[in-house]
C-alpha positions in Angstrom: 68.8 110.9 109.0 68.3 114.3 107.8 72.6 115.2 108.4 73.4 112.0 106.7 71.2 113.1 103.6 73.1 116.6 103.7 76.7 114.4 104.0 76.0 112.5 101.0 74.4 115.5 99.2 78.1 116.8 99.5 80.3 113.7 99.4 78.6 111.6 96.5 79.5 114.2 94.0 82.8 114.5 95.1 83.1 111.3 94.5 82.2 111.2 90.8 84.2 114.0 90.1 87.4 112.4 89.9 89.4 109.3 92.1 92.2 108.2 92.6 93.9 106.3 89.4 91.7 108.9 86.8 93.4 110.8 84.3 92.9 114.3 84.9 94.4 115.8 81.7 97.0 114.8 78.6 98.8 117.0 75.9 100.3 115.4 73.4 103.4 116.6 71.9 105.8 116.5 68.5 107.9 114.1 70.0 108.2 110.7 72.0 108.9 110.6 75.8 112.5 109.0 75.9 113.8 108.8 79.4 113.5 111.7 80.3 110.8 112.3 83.3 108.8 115.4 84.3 109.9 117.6 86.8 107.3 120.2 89.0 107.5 123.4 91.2 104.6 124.4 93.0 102.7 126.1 90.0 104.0 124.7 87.1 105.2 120.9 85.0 108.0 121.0 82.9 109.2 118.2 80.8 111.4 117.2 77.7 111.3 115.5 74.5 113.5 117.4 71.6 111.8 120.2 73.4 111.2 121.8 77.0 107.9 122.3 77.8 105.7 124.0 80.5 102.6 123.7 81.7 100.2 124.7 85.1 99.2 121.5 87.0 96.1 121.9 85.7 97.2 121.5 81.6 97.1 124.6 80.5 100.1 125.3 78.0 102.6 128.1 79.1 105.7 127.5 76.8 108.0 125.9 74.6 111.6 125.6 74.1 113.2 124.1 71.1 116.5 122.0 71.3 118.6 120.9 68.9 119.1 117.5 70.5 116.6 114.5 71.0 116.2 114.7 75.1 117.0 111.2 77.4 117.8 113.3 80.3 115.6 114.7 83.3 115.8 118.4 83.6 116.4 120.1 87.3 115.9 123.8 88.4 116.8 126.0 91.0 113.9 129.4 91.4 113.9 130.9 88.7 115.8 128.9 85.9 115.4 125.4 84.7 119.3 123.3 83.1 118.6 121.2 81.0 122.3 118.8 80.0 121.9 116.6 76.9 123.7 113.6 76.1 123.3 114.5 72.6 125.3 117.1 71.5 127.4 117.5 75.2 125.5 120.4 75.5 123.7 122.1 79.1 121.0 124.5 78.4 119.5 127.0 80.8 115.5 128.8 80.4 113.7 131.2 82.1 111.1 128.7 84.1 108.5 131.9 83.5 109.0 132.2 80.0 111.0 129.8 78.6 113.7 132.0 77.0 116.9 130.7 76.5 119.5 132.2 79.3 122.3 130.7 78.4 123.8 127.2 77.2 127.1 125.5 77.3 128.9 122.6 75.3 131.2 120.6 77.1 134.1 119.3 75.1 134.5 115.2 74.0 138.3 115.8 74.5 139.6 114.8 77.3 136.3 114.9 79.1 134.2 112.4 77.6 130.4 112.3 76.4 128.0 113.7 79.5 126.7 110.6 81.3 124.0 112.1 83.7 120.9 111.2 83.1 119.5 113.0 86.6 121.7 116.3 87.0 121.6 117.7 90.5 121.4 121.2 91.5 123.0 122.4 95.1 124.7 125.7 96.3 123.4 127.6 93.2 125.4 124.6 91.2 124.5 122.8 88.3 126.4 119.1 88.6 126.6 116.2 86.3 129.1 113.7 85.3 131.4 112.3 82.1 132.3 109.2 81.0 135.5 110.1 81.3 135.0 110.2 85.0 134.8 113.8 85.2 132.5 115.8 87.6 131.2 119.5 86.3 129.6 122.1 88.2 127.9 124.9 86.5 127.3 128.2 87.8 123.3 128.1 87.3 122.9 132.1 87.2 125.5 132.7 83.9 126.4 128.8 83.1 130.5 129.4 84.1 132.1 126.1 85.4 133.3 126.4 88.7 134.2 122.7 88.7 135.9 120.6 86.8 137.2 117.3 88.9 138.3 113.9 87.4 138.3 111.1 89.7 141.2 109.1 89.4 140.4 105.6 88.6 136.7 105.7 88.5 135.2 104.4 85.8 132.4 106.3 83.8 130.6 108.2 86.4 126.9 107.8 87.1 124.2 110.1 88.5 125.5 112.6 91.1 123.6 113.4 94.4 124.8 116.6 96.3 124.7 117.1 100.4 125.8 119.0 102.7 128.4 120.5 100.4 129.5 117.2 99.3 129.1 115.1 96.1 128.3 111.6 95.9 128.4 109.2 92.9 128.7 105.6 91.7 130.5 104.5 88.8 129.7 102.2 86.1 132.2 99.5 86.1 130.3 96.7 84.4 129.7 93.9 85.7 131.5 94.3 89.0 133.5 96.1 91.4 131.7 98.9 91.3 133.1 101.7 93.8 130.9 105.1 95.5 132.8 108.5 95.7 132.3 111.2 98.1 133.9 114.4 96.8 134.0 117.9 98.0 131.7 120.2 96.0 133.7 123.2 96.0 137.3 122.0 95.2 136.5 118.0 94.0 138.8 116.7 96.3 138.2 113.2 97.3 137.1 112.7 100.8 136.0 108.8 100.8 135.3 105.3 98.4 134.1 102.5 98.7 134.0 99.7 96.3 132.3 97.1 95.9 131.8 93.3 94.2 128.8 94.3 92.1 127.6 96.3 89.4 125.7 99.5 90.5 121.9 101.2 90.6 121.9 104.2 88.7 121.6 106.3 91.6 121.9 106.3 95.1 120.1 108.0 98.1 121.3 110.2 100.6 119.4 110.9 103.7 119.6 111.9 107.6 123.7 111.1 106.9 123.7 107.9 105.0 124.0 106.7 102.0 121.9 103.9 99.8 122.2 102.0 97.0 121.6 98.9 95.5 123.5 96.3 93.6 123.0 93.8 90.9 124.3 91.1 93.3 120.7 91.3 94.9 122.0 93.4 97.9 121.2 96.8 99.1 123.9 99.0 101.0 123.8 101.8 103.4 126.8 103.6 104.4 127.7 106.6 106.5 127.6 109.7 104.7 131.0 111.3 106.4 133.2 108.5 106.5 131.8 105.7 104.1 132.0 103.0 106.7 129.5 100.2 106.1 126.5 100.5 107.9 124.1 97.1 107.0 124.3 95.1 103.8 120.9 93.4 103.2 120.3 90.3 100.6 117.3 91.0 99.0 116.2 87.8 96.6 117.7 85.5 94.8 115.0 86.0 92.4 116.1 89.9 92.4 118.5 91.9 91.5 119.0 96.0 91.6 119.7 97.6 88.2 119.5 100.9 86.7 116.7 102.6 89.5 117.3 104.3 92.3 116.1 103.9 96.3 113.7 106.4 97.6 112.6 107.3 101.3 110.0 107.7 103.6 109.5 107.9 107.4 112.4 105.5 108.3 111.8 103.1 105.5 114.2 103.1 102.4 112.3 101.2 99.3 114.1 99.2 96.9 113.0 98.8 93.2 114.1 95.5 91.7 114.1 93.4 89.0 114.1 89.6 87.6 117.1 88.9 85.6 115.3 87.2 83.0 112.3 88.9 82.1 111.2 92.5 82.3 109.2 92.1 86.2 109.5 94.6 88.8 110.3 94.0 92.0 110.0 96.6 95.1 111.1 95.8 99.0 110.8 97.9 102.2 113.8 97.7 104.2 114.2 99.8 107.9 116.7 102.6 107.2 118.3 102.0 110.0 119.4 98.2 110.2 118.3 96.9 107.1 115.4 94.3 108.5 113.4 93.5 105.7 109.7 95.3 106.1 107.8 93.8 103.3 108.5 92.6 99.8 106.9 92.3 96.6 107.9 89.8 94.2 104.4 88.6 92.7 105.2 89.9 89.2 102.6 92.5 89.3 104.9 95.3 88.1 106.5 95.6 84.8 110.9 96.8 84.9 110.4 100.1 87.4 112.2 103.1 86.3 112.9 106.0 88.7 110.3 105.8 91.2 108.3 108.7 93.0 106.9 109.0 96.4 104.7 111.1 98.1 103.0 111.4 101.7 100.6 109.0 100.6 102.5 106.0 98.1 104.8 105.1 96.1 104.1 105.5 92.4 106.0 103.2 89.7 106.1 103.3 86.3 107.7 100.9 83.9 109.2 99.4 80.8 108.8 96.4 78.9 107.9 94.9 75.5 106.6 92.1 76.9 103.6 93.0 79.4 100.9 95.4 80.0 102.8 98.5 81.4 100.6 100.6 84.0 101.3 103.0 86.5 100.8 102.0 90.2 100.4 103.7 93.6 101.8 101.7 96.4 101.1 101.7 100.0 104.4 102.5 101.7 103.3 100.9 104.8 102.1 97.3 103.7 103.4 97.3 100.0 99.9 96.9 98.3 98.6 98.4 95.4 96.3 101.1 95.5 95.2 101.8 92.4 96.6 101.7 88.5 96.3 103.5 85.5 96.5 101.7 82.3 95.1 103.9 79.3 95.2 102.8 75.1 96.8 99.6 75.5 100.5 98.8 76.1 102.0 101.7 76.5 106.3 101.8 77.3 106.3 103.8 80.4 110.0 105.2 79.9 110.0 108.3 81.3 109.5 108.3 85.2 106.7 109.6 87.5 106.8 112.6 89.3 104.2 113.3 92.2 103.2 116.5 92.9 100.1 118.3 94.6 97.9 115.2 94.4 99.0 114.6 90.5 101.4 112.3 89.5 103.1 113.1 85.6 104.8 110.9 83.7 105.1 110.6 79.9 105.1 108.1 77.4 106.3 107.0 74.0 103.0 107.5 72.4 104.2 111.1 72.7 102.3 112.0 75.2 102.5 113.4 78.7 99.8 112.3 81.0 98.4 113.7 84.5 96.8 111.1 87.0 94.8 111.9 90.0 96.4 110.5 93.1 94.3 111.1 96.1 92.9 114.5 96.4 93.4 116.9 93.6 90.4 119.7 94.5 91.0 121.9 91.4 87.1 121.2 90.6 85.8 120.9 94.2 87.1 124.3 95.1 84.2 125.5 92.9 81.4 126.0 95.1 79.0 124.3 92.2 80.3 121.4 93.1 77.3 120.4 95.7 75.4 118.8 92.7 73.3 115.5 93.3 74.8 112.0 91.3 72.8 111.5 87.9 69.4 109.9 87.2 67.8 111.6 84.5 71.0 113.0 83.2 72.4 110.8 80.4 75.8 110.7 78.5 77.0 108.4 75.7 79.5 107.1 74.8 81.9 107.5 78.1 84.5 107.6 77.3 83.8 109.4 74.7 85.8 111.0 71.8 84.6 113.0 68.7 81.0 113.2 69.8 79.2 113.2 72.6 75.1 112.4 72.8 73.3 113.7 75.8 69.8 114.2 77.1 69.4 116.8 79.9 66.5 116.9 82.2 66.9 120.7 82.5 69.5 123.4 81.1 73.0 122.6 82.1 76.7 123.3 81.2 80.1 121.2 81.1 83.0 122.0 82.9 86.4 121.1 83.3 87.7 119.9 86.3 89.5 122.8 87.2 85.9 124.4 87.2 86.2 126.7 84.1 83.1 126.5 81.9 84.1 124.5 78.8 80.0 124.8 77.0 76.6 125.9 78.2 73.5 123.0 77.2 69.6 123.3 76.5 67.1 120.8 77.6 66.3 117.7 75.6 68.8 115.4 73.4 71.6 117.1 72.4 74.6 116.0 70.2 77.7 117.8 71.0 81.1 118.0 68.5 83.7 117.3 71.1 86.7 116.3 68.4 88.6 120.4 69.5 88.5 119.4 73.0 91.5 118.3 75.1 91.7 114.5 76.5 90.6 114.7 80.6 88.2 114.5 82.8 84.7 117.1 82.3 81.8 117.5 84.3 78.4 117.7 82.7 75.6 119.9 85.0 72.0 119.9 84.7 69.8 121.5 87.2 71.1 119.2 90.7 72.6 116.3 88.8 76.0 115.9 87.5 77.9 113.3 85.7 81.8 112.6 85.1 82.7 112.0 81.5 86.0 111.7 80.0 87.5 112.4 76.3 89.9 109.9 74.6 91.0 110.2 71.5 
């Protein structure tokens, strides 16, 4: 009895502290989210609006980067530097990822190469590559920004998202609503190695892993093909009450998910296929989800965001081995979820057109537990109102306590007795309030 006492002394807190689905922290900037989606090293988040920002995992603001073009595009970086392309304007920029200065930027030319199409640029070899309508693929030197490719496919239509492998580059086009076609070109010279075309309009992107190839068509059927010669491996009908649009597959253990969609109305759909034949693993077509954008994946789910006028739009974690839902995060009502998540260190980002960019607990962030307060009994004398809170914060302490953030860092120290706290300066998250062995978890809204 007495080690299960002990266990829970150190577990229940744990508990409170923050869970899976729990916003850990927001920042809210000038501009909406489009669709452009964060992006995360292992210190730092970056994301883009009309600006580039950077911040650590745990919120705290590092820099800023003004553009002089409204951002739709994901960034991608390589050590050190972080490119930027922009649909607006033709023009690739590259920052410092420490500092956010400016190292160099680049317009591409409308004549004879087209508007930049890339919404996901991909970085391989030191290379910076992205597409054209036109049906050009560009590769930029990332260290100085000089093009060391330039390639037009001959009768491609405007390109899509590229995906770079084994010194090879691969990309669908966008010839609407059918006969789409895949290219495999070399990276170095853009020489055309393979193509294969299809009946169907294409996802935005496909997936390439262990030497195949993966997309999705809006003919309800996902392909895999062989990444060195473009053979067909399995072709897989999906639903008729499915089709695959502008997403792209992800991977995990030997499975290759699918995000879908119902022609009619905004509803996601996500299926589990076996990477290697194509048997169907598990599907989910109960309407749950709103239209998925770009999911993300992690050792533990699947997380989805998504966009629609018509429904509730929430984030959800996925189980990647049964296809259930895990948890959600749904925060200030219906929110468009355009910008994609990205999972990283037990946090999953993803911004929003309410302008802001929001960081979700996924399963085990410990930025707070590493504190060795943390060992704190649940509360029972310790009170809190309202929670959430926003402006002010009413509290009566059984002892002399303190609030903290979740990253441990003392935010105020409190007196005994009723207290009521101006909280209106402080950043939307999660806190902990302390007083002598009990502890509470509160959370600021706006």
């Amino acid at each position: 009895m007495k080690i299960l006492v002990i266990v829970l002394i150190f577990i229940l807190p744990n508990l409170l502290l923050s869970k899976p689905g729990d916003l850990l922290w927001r920042y809210k900037c000038t501009d909406k989210f489009y669709t452009s989606s964060p992006i995360a090293d292992n210190e730092k988040v970056y994301f883009a609006n009309e600006s580039l920002y950077a911040f650590t995992k745990k919120g705290d603001f590092k820099w800023s980067y003004r553009m002089t073009a409204r951002s739709f595009n994901t960034p991608c970086m390589d050590e050190n530097i972080i490119i930027y392309v922009s649909l607006i304007g033709n023009t690739v920029y590259a920052c410092s990822t420490s500092s956010g200065k400016e190292r160099w930027k680049k317009t591409i030319s409308t004549d004879p190469y087209g508007k930049i199409e890339t919404l996901l640029p991909i970085i391989g070899n030191g290379i910076c590559f992205f597409t054209t309508q036109n049906a050009y693929v560009f590769g930029l030197d990332i260290p100085n920004g000089n093009t060391v490719l330039c390639s037009k496919i001959d009768g491609a239509f405007p390109l899509k998202s590229p995906v770079f492998s084994q010194n090879k580059i691969y990309v669908p086009d966008s010839s609407y609503p059918n006969n789409c076609s895949i290219y495999c070109i070399n990276a170095t010279n853009g020489s055309q190695i393979w193509k294969y075309t299809t009946d169907t309009y294409l996802q935005y992107e496909l997936l390439v892993v262990n030497n195949m190839v993966y997309i999705g068509g809006y003919n309800s059927y996902a392909y895999a093909l062989n990444a060195e010669t473009g053979q067909l491996i399995w072709k897989v009908f999906a639903s008729y009450a499915s089709r695959f649009a502008d997403s792209k597959p992800c991977y995990s253990n030997g499975i290759v998910y699918f995000p879908g969609m119902k022609s009619e109305i905004d509803t996601g759909h996500l299926f589990a296929f076996n990477a290697a034949n194509g048997e169907k693993i598990w599907e989910r077509l109960d309407g749950e989800f709103t239209r998925i954008k770009f999911p993300a994946i992690d050792n533990e789910a699947i997380y989805l965001g998504g966009e629609s006028y018509i429904y509730t739009n929430q984030v959800y974690a996925i189980n990647k081995v049964n296809g259930q839902t895990m948890w959600t995060f749904w925060h200030d009502g219906n929110l468009i979820y355009q910008s994609s998540p990205c999972a990283s260190d037990g946090i999953v980002f993803i911004g929003n057109n309410d302008n802001y960019l929001y960081a979700i607990e996924t399963y085990g962030y410990t930025g707070f537990k590493d504190n060795k307060s943390a060992s704190y009994l649940p509360a029972k004398s310790l009170s809190v109102s309202p929670n959430p809170f926003s402006s002010r914060l009413s509290l009566s302490l059984p002892s002399s306590g303190a609030v903290y953030s979740l990253t441990g860092q003392l935010v105020m120290n409190l007196s005994k007795g009723k207290l009521s706290v101006d909280t209106s300066k402080w950043r939307e998250g999660v806190y902990i309030v302390k007083s002598g062995m009990e502890c509470k978890r509160i959370v600021k809204i706006r």
